[in-house]
mmCIF file of the N, C-alpha and C atoms, coordinates in Angstrom:
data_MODEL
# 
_entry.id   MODEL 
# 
loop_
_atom_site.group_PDB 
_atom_site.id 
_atom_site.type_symbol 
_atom_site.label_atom_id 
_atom_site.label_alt_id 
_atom_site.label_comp_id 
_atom_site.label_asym_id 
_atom_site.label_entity_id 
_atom_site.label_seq_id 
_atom_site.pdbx_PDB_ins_code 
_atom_site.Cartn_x 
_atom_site.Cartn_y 
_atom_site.Cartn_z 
_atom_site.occupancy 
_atom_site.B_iso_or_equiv 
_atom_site.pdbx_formal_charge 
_atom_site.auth_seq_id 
_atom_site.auth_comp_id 
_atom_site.auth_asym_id 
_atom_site.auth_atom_id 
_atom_site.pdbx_PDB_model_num 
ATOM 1   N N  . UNK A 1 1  ? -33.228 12.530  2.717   1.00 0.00 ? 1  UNK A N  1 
ATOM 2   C CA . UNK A 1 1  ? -32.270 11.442  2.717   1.00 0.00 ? 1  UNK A CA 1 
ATOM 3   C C  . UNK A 1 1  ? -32.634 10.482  3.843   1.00 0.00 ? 1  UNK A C  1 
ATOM 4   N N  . UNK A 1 2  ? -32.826 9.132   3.142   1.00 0.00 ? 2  UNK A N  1 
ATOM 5   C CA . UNK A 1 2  ? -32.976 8.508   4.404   1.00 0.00 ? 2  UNK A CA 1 
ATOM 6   C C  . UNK A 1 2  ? -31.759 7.986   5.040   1.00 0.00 ? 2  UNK A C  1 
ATOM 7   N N  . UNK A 1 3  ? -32.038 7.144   5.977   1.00 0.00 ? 3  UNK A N  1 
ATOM 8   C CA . UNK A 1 3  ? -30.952 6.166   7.104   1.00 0.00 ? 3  UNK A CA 1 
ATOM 9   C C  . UNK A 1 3  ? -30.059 5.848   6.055   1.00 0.00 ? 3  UNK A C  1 
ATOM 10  N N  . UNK A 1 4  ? -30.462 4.709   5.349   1.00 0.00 ? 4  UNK A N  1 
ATOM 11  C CA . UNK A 1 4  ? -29.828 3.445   4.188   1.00 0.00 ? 4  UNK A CA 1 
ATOM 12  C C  . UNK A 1 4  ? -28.741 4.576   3.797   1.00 0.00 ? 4  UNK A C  1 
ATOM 13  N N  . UNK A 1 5  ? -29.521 5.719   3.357   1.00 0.00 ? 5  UNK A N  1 
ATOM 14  C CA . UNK A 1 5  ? -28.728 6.861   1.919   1.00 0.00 ? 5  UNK A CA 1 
ATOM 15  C C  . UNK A 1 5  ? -27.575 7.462   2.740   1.00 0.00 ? 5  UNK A C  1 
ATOM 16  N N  . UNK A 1 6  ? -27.352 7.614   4.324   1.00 0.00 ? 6  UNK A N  1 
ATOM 17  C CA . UNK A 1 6  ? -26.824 8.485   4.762   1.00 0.00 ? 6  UNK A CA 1 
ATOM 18  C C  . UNK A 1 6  ? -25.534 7.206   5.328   1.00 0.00 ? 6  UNK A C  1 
ATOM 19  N N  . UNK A 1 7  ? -25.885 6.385   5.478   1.00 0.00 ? 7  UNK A N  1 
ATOM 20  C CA . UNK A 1 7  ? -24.926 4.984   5.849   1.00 0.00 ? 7  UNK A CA 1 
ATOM 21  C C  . UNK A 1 7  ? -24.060 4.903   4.842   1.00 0.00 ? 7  UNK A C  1 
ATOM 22  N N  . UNK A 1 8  ? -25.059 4.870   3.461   1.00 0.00 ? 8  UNK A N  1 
ATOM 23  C CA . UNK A 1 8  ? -24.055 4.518   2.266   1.00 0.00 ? 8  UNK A CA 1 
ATOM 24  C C  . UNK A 1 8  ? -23.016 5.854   1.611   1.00 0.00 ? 8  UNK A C  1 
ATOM 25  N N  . UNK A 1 9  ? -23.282 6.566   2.299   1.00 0.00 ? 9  UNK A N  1 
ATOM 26  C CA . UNK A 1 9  ? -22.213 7.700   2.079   1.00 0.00 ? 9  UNK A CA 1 
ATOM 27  C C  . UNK A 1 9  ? -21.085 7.852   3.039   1.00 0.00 ? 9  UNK A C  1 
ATOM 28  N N  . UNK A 1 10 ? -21.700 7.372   4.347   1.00 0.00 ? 10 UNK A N  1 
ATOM 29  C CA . UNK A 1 10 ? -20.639 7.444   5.097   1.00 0.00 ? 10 UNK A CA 1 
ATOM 30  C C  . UNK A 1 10 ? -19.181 6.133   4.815   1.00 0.00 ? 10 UNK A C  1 
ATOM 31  N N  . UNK A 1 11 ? -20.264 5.271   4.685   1.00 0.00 ? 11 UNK A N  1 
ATOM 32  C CA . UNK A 1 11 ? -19.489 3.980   4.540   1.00 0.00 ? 11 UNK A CA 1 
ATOM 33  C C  . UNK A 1 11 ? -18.428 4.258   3.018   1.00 0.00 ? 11 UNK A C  1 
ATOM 34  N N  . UNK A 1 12 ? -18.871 5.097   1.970   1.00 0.00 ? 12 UNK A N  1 
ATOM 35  C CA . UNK A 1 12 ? -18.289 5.128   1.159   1.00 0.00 ? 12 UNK A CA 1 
ATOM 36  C C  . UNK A 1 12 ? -17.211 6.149   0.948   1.00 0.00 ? 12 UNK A C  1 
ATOM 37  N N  . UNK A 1 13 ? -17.341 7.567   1.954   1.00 0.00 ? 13 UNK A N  1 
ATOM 38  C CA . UNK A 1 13 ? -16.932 8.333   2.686   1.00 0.00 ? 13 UNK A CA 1 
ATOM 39  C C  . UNK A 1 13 ? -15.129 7.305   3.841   1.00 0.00 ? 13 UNK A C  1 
ATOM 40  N N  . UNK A 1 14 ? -15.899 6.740   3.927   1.00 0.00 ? 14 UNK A N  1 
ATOM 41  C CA . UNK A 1 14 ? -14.725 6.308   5.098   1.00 0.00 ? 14 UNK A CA 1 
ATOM 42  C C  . UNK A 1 14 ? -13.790 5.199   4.128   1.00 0.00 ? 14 UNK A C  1 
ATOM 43  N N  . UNK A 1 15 ? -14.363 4.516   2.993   1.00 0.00 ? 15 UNK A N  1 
ATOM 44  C CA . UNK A 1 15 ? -13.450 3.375   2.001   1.00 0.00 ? 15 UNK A CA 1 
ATOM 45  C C  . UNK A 1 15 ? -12.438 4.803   1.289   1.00 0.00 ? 15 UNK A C  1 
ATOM 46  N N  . UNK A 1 16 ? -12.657 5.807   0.464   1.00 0.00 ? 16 UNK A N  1 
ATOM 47  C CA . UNK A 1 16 ? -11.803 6.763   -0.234  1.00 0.00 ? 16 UNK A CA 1 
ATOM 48  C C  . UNK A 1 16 ? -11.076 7.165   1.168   1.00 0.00 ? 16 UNK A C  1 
ATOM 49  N N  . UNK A 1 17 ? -11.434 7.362   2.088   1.00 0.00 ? 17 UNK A N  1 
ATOM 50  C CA . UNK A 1 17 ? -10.121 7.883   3.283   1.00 0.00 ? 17 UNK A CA 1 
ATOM 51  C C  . UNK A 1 17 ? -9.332  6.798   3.114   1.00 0.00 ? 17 UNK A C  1 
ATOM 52  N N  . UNK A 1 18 ? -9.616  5.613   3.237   1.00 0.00 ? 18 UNK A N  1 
ATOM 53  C CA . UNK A 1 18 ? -8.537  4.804   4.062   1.00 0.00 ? 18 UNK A CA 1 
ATOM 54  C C  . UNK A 1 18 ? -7.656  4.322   2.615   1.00 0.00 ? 18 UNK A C  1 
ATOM 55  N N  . UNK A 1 19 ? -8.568  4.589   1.066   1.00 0.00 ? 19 UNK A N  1 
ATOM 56  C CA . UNK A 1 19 ? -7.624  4.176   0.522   1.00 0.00 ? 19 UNK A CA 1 
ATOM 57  C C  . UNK A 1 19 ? -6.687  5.488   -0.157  1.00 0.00 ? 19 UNK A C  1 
ATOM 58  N N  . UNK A 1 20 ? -7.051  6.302   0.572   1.00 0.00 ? 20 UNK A N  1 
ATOM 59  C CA . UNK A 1 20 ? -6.229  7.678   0.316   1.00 0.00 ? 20 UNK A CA 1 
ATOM 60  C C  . UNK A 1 20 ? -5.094  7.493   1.179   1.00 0.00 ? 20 UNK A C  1 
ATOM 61  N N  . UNK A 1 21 ? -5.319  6.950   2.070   1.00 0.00 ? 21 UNK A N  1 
ATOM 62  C CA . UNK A 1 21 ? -4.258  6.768   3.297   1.00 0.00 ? 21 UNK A CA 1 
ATOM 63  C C  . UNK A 1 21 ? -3.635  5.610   3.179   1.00 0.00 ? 21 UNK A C  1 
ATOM 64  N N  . UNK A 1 22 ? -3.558  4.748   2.550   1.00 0.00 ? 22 UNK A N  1 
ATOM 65  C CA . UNK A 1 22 ? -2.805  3.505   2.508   1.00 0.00 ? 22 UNK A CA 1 
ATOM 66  C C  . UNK A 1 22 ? -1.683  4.351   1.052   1.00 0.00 ? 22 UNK A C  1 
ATOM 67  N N  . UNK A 1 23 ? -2.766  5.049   0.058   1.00 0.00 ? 23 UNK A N  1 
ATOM 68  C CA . UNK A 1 23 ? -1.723  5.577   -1.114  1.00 0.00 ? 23 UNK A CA 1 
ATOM 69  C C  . UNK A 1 23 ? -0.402  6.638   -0.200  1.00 0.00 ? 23 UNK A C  1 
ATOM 70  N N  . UNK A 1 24 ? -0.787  7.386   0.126   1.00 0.00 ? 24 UNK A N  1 
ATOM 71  C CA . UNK A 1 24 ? -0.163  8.412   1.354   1.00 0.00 ? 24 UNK A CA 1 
ATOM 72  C C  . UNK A 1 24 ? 1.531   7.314   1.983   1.00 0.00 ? 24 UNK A C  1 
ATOM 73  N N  . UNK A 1 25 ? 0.727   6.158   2.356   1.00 0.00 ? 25 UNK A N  1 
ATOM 74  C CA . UNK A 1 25 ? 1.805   5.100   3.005   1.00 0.00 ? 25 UNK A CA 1 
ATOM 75  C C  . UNK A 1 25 ? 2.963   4.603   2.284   1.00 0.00 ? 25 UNK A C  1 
ATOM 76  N N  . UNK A 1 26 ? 2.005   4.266   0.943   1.00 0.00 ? 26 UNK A N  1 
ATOM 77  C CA . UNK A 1 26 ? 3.007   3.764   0.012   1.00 0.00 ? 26 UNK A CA 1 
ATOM 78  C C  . UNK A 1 26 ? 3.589   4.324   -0.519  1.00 0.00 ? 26 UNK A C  1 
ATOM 79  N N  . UNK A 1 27 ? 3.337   5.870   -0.767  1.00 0.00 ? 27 UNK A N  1 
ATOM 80  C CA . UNK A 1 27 ? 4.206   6.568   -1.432  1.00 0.00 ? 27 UNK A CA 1 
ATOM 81  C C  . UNK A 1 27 ? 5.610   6.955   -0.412  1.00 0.00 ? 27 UNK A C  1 
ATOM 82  N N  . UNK A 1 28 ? 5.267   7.291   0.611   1.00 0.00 ? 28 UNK A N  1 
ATOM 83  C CA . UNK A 1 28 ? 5.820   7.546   1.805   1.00 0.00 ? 28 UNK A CA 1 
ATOM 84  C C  . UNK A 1 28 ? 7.102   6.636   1.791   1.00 0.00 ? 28 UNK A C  1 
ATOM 85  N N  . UNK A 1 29 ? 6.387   4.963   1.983   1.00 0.00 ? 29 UNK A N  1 
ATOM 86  C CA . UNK A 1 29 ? 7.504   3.954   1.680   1.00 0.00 ? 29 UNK A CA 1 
ATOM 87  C C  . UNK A 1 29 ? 8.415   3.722   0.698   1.00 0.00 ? 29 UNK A C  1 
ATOM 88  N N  . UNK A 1 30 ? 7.539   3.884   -0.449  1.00 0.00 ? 30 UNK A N  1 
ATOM 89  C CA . UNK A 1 30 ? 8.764   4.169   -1.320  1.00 0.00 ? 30 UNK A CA 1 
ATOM 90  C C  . UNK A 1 30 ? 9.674   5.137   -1.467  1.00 0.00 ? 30 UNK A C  1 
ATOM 91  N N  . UNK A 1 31 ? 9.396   6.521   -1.449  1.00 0.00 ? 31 UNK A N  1 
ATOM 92  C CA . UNK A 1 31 ? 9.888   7.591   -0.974  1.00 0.00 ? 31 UNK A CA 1 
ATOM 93  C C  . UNK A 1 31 ? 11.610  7.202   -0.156  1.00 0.00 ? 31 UNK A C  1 
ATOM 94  N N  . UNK A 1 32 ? 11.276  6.615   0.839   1.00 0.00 ? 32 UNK A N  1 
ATOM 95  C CA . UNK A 1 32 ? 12.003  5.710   1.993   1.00 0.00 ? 32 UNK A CA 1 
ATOM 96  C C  . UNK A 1 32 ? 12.868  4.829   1.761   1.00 0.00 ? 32 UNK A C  1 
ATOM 97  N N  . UNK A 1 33 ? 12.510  4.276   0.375   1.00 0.00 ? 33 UNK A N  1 
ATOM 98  C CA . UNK A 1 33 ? 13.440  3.288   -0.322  1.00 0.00 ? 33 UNK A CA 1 
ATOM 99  C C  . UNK A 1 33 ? 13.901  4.075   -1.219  1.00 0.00 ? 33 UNK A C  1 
ATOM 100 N N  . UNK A 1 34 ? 14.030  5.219   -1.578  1.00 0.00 ? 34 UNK A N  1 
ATOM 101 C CA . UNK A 1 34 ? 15.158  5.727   -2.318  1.00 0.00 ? 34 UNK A CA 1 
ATOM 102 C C  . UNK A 1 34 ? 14.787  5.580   -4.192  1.00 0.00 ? 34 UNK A C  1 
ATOM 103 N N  . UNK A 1 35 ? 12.926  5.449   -3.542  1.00 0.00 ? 35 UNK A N  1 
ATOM 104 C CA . UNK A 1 35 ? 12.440  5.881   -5.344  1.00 0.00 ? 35 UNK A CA 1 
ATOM 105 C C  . UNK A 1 35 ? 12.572  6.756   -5.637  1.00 0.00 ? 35 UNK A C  1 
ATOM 106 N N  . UNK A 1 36 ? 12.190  7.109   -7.173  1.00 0.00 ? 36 UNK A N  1 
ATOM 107 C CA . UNK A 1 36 ? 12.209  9.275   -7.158  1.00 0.00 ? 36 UNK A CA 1 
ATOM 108 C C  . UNK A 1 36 ? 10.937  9.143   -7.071  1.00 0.00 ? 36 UNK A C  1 
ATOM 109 N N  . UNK A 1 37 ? 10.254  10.177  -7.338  1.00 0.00 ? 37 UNK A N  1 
ATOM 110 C CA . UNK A 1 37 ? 9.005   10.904  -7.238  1.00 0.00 ? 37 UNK A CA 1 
ATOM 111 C C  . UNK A 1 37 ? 7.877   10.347  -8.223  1.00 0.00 ? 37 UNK A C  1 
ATOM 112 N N  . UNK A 1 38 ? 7.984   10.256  -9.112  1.00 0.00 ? 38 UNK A N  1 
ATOM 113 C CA . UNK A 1 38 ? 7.447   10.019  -10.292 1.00 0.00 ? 38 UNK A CA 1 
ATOM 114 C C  . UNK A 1 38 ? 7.095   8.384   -9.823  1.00 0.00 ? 38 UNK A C  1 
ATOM 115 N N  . UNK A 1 39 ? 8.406   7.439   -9.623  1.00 0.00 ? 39 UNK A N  1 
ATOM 116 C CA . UNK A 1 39 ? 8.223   6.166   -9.272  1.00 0.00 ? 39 UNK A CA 1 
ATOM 117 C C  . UNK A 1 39 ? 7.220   6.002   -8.070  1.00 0.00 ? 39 UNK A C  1 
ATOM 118 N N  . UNK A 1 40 ? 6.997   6.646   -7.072  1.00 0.00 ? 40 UNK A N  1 
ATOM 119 C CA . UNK A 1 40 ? 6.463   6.875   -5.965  1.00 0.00 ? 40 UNK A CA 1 
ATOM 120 C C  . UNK A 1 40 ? 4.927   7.141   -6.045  1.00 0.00 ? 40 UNK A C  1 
ATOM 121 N N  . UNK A 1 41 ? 5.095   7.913   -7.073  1.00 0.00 ? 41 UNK A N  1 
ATOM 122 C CA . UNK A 1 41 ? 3.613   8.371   -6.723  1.00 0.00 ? 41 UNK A CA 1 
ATOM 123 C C  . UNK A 1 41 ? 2.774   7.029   -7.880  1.00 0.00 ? 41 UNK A C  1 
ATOM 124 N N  . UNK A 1 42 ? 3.672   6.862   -8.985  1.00 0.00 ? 42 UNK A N  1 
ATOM 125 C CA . UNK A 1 42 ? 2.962   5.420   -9.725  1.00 0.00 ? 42 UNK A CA 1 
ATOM 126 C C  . UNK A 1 42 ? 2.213   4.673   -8.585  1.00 0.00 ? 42 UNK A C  1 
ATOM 127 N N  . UNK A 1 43 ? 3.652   4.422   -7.566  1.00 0.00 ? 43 UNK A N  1 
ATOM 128 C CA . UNK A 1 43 ? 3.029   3.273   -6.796  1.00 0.00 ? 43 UNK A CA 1 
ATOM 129 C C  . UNK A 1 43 ? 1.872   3.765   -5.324  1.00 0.00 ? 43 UNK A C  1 
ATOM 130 N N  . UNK A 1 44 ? 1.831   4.812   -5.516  1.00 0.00 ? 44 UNK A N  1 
ATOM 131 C CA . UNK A 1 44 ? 0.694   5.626   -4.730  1.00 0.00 ? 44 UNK A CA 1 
ATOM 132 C C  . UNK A 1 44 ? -0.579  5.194   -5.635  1.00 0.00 ? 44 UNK A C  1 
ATOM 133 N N  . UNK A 1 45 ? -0.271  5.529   -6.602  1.00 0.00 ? 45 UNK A N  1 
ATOM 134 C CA . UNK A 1 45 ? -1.755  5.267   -7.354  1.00 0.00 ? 45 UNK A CA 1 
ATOM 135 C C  . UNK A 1 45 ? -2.525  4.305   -7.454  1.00 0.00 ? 45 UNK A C  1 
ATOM 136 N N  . UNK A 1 46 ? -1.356  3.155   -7.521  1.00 0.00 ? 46 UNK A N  1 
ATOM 137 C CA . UNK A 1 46 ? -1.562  1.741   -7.761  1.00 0.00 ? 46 UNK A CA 1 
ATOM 138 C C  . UNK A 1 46 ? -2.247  1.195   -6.729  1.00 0.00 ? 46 UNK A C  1 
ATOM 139 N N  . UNK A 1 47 ? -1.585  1.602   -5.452  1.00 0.00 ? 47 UNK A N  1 
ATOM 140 C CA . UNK A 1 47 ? -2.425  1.164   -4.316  1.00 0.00 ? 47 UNK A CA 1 
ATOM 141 C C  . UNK A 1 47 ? -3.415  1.741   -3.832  1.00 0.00 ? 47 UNK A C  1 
ATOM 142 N N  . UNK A 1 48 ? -4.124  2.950   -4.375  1.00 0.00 ? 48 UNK A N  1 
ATOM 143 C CA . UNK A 1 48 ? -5.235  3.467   -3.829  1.00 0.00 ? 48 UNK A CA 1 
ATOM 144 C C  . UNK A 1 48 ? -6.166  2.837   -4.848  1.00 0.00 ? 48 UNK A C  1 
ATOM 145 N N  . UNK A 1 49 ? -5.901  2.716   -6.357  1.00 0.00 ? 49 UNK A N  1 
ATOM 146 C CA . UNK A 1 49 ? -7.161  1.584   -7.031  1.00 0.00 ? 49 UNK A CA 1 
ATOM 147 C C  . UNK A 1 49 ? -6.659  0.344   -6.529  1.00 0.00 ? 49 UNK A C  1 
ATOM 148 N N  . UNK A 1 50 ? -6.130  -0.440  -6.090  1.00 0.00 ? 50 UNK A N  1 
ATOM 149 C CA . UNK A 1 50 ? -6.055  -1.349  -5.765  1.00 0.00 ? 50 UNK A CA 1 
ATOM 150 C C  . UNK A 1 50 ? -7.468  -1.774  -4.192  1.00 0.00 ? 50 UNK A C  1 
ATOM 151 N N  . UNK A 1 51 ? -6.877  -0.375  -3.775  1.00 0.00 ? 51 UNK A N  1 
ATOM 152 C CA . UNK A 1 51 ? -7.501  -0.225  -2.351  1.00 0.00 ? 51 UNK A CA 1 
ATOM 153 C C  . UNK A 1 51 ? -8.895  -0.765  -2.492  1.00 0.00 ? 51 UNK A C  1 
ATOM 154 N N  . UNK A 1 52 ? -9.613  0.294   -4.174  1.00 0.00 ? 52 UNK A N  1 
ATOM 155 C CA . UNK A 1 52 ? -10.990 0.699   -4.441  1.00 0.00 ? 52 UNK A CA 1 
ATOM 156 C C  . UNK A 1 52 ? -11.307 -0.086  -4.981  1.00 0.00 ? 52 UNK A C  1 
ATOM 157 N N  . UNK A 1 53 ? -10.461 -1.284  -5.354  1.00 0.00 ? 53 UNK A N  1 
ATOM 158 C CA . UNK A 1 53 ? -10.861 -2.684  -5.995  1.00 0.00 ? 53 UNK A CA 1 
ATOM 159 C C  . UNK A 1 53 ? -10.803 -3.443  -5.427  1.00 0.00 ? 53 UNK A C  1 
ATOM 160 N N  . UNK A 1 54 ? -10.557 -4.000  -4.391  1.00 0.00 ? 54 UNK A N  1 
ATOM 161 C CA . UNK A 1 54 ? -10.905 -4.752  -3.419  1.00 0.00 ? 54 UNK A CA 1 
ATOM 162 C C  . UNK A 1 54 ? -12.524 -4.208  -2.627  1.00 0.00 ? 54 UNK A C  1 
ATOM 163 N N  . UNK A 1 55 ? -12.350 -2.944  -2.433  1.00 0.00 ? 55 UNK A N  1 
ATOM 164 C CA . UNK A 1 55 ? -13.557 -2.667  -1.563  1.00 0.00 ? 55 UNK A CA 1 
ATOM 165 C C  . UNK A 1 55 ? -14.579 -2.510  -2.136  1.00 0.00 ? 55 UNK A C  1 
ATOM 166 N N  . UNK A 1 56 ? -14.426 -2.594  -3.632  1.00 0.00 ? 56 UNK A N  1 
ATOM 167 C CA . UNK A 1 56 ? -15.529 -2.691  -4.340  1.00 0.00 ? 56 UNK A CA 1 
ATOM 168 C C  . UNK A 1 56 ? -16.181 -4.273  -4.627  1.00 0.00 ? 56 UNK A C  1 
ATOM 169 N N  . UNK A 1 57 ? -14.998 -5.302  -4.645  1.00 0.00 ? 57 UNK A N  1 
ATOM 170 C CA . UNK A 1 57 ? -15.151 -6.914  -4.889  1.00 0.00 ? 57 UNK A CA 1 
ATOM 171 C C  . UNK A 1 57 ? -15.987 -7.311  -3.553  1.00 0.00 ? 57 UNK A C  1 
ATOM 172 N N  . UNK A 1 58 ? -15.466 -6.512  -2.204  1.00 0.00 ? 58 UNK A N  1 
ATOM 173 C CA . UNK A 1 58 ? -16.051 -6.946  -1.395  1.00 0.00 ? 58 UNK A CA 1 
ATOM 174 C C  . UNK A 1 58 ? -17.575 -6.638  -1.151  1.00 0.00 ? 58 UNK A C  1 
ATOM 175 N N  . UNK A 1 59 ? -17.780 -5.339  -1.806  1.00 0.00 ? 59 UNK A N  1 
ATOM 176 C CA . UNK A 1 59 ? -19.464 -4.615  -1.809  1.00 0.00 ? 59 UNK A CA 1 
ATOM 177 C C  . UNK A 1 59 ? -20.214 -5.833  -2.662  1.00 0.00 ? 59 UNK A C  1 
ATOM 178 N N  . UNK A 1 60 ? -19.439 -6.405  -3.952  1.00 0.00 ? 60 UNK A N  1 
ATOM 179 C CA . UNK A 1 60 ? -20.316 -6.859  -4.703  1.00 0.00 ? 60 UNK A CA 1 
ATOM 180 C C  . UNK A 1 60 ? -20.552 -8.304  -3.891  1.00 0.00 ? 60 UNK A C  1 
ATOM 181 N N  . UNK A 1 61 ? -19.623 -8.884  -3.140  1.00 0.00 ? 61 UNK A N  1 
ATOM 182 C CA . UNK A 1 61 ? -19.711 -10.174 -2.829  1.00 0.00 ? 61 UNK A CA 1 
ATOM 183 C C  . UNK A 1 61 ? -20.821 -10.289 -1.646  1.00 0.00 ? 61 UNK A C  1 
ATOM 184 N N  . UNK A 1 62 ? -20.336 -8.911  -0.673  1.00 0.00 ? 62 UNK A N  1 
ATOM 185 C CA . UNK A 1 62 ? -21.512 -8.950  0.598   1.00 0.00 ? 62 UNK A CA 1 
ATOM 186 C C  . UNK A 1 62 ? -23.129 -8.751  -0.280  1.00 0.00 ? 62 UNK A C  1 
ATOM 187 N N  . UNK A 1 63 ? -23.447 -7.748  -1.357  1.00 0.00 ? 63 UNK A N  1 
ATOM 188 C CA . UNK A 1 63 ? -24.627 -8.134  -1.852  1.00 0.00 ? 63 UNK A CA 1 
ATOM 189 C C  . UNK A 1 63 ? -25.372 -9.223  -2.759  1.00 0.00 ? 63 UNK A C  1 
ATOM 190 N N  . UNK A 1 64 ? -24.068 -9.842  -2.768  1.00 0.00 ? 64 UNK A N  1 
ATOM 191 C CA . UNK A 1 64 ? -24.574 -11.346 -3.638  1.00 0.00 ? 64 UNK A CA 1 
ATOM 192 C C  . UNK A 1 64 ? -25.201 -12.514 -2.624  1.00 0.00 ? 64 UNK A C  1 
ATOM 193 N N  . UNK A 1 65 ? -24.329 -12.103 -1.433  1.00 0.00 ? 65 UNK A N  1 
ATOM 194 C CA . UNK A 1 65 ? -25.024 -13.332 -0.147  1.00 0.00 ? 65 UNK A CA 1 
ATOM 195 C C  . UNK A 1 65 ? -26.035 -12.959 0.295   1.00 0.00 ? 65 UNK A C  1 
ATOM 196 N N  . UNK A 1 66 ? -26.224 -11.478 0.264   1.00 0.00 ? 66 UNK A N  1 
ATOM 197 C CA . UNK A 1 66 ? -27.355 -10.409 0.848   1.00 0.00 ? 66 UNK A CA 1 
ATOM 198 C C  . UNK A 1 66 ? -28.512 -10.589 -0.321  1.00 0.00 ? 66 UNK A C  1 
ATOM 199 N N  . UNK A 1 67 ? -28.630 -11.036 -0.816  1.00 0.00 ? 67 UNK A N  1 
ATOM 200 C CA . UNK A 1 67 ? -30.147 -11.837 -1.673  1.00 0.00 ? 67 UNK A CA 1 
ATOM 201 C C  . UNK A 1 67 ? -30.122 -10.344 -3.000  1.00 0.00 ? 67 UNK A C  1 
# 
């Protein structure tokens, strides 16, 4: 494995944490607002692809300027 291979795991490694952890938040918040469970975790879900769709728009955009 080289450098590049071991970057791009980490880097991709550390995007599923944080959008595991923003879902974690939101469910949390809603939770907090007096959703049930079911409603909660929808919106858990929503925001962890949300998370992985942004950080994916942004991969494609940094390699479009990146030649």
């Amino acid at each position: 494995m080289t450098y590049k291979d071991a970057l791009i795991m980490l880097a991709v490694a550390m995007v599923v944490m944080a959008a595991a952890l923003i879902a974690a938040a939101t469910a949390y918040l809603a939770r907090r607002a007096a959703a049930s469970y079911p409603v909660a975790l929808s919106r858990a879900a929503a925001a962890f692809a949300a998370t992985l769709m942004v950080a994916a728009s942004v991969t494609t955009a940094l390699a479009a300027l990146g030649g």
